[in-house]
N, C-alpha and C positions, 0 to 999 in steps of 0.2 A: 379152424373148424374143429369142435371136439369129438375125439375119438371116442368118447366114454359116453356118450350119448345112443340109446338103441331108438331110432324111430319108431312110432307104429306104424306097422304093417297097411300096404295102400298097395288097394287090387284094382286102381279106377283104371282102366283099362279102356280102347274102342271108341266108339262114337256117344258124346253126352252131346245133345241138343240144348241148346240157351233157349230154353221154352218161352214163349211167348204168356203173358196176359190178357184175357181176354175180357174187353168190355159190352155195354151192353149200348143203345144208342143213347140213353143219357150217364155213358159214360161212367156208370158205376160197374163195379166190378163183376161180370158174369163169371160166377163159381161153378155152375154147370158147365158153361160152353169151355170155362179153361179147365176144367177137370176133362170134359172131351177130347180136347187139343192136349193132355197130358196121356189118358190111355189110348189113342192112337197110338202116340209115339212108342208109347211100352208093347203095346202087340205086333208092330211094325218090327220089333228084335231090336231097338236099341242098347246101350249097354248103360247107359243111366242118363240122371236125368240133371239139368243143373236149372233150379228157378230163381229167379230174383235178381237176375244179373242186368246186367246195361237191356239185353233184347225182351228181358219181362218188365223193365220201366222200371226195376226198383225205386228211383226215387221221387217216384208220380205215384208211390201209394202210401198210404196212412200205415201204421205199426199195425194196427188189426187187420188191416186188408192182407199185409206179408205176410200175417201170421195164418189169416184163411187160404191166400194161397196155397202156402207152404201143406198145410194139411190136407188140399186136397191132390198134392203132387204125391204125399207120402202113402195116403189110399191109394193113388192111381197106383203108384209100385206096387203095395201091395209086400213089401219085403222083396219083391224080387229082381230090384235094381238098384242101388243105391239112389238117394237123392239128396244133392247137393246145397245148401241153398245159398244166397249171395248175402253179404254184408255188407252194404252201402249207404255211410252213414255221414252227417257232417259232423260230429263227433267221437272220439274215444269213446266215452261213456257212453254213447249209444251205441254203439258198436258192439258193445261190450253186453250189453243189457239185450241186444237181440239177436246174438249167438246164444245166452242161457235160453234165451224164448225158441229158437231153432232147434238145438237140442232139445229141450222139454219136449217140443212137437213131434218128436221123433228123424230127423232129419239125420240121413249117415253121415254129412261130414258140409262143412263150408268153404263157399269162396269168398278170401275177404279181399278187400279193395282198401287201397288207400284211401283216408277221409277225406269227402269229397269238399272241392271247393277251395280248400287251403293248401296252399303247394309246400311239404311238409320239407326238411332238410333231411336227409341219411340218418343221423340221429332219430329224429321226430319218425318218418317213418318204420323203422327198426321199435321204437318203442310202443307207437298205434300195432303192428302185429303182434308185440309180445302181448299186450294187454288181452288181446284180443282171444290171443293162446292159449293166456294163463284164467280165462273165464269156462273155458270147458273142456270136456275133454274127446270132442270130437276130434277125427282129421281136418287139417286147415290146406285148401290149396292158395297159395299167393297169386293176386292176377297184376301180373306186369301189363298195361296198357298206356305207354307214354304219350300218344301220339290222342288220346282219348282224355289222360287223365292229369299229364303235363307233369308228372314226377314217373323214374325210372327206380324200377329194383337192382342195385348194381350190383354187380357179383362180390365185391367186399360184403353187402348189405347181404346176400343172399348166405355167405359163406357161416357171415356172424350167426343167423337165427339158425346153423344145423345144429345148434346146443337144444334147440327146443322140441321136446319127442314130437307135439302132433302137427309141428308145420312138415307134412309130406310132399307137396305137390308144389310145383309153378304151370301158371298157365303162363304161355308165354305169346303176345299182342306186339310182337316192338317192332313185326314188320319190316325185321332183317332177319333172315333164316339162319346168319350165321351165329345169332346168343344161341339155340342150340346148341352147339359146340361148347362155346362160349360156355354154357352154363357145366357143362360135365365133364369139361375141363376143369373147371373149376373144383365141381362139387364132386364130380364121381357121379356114382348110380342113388345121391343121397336122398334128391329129391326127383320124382316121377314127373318127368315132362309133358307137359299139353299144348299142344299146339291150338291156339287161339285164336287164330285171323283162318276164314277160310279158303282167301287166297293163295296161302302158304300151309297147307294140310298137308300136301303131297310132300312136300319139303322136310315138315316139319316130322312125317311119319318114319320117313325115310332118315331123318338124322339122328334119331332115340328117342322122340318120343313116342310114350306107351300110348295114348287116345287124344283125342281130338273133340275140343268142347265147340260148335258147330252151329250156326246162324238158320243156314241154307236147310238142314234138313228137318226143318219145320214142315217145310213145303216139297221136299225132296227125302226123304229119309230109305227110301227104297237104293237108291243110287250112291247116296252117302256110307251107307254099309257095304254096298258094294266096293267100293273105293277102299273103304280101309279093306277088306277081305282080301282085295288083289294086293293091295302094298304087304299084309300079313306075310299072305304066300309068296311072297318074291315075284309076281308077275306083276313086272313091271309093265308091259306090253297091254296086259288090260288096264291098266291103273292109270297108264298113261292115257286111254283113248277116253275113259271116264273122264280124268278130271281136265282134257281139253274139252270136253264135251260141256263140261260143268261152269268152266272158268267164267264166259261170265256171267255169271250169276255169283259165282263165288265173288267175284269181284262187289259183288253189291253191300259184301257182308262190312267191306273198311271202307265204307263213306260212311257223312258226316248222319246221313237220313239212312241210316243200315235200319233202324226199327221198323222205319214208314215200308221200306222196299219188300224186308221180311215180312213182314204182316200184308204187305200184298199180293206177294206170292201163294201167302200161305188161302186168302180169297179167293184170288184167281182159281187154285188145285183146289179149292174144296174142301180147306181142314181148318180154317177161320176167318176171321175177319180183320180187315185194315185199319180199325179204329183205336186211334191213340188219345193216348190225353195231351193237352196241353202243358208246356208250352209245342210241343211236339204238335203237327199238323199231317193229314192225312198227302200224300201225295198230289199234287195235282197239273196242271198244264201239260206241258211238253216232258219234264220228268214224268210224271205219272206214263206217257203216252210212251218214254222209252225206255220204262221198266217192263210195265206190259209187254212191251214189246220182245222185251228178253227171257221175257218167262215162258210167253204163249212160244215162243221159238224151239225153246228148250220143253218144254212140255208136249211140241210136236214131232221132237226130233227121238227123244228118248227110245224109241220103243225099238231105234237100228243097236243098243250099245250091250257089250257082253256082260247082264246081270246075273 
């Protein structure tokens, strides 16, 4: 890891919601109803916002549709939350070419993703982020998701790119609480931790890192701040009773249909709608009937919990 290297400065902090997309019923992209579903969340006290990730569909939309998205996530801010946006490409060069379009848009900083589809080697991947780095000059957060995206950030790989000033961030998806450690053992305080999977938020706030990028509080976001607020302050004792409160639902966020469950949740409460695109399918049968089932639960239970 090089010493001579100064990072830019990374203040993402708190709860970033993986904002949903919202369609319309045939399916094309409603820019009002997801600009709605994005100033929600921002008046709700979020602490920013991350679009275009696996829970916005990134790769069920066209390059002009991410680029409208992305623009109306950056009005919805308004400047007063950062916004994130995701890099989900099957190639480098596109990769590459819609981080300049992110920035251009105004977008404070990226999550990129390994390219999708091809299972890259440590090499290969190590190279898709530098390229990715060296096309702008936002902040870059890495999203580790093996278990989603069948390659891992390993901490050799991780240790190699602290030469590069604007890789700041790991989100971290691997669904063992201990690469936390793992990781700042490694790196030090190099790169700002995010805790990825919502199952493991508590865990994950609790072992260093700084916020938490979040599925669930599409549909929850009152309760999700809560949660980080008590781990903030050390009371464990509220933070504990929230996120057993919460779990499952949290749990819905690491299956294989986390979009379809998210976007029904978010139906169900009243802040959008469950419609996805293809190949992705709406929920239905006996799933559909025991996810509802865990939301209306959880939706009826909340109102006992210390917010």
């Amino acid at each position: 890891m090089s010493a001579a290297t100064t990072p830019l400065p990374c203040d993402w902090t708190g709860v970033f919601p993986a904002v949903t997309t919202q369609f319309d019923a045939g399916l094309a992209v409603d820019l009002r109803a997801t600009s709605a579903v994005q100033r929600a969340l921002v008046e709700e006290g979020v602490h920013g916002l991350v679009v275009l990730g696996t829970v916005g569909e990134n790769n069920s939309l066209s390059a002009d549709e991410k680029r409208s998205v992305l623009a109306t996530a950056v009005a919805a801010a308004a400047g007063r939350i950062p916004v994130i946006a995701g890099v989900s490409e099957l190639t480098t060069a596109a990769a590459v070419r819609f981080a300049r379009d992110a920035e251009a848009a105004g977008a404070s900083g990226l999550m990129v993703l390994p390219a999708m589809v091809y299972v890259p080697t440590a090499a290969e991947l190590e190279a898709h982020f530098r390229a990715v780095a060296a096309a702008t000059s936002l902040p870059i957060m890495l999203y580790n998701n093996p278990p989603a995206y069948r390659t891992a950030i390993e901490l050799d790989t991780l240790a190699r790119l602290a030469d590069v000033a604007n890789i700041v961030a790991l989100k971290e998806s691997s669904a063992d609480s201990r690469r936390f450690t793992d990781v700042i053992n490694a790196c030090g305080e190099r790169f700002a931790l995010l805790a990825g999977l919502d199952d493991l938020a508590f865990e994950g706030l609790v072992l260093g890192a700084r916020g938490w990028v979040s599925g669930l509080t599409n549909a929850f976001p009152r309760e999700s701040l809560a949660l980080y607020t008590a781990l903030s302050a050390g009371d464990l004792a509220r933070a504990r009773e929230i996120y057993r409160w919460f779990m499952p639902l949290l749990h819905l966020d690491a299956g294989h249909d986390l979009v379809q469950s998210i976007k029904l949740a978010e139906q169900i409460m009243g802040r959008g709608s469950e419609r996805v695109r293809p190949p992705r399918l709406p929920l239905a049968g006996a799933r559909r009937a025991q996810v509802s089932e865990l939301i209306e639960r959880a939706a009826a239970t909340r109102a006992g919990l210390p917010l």
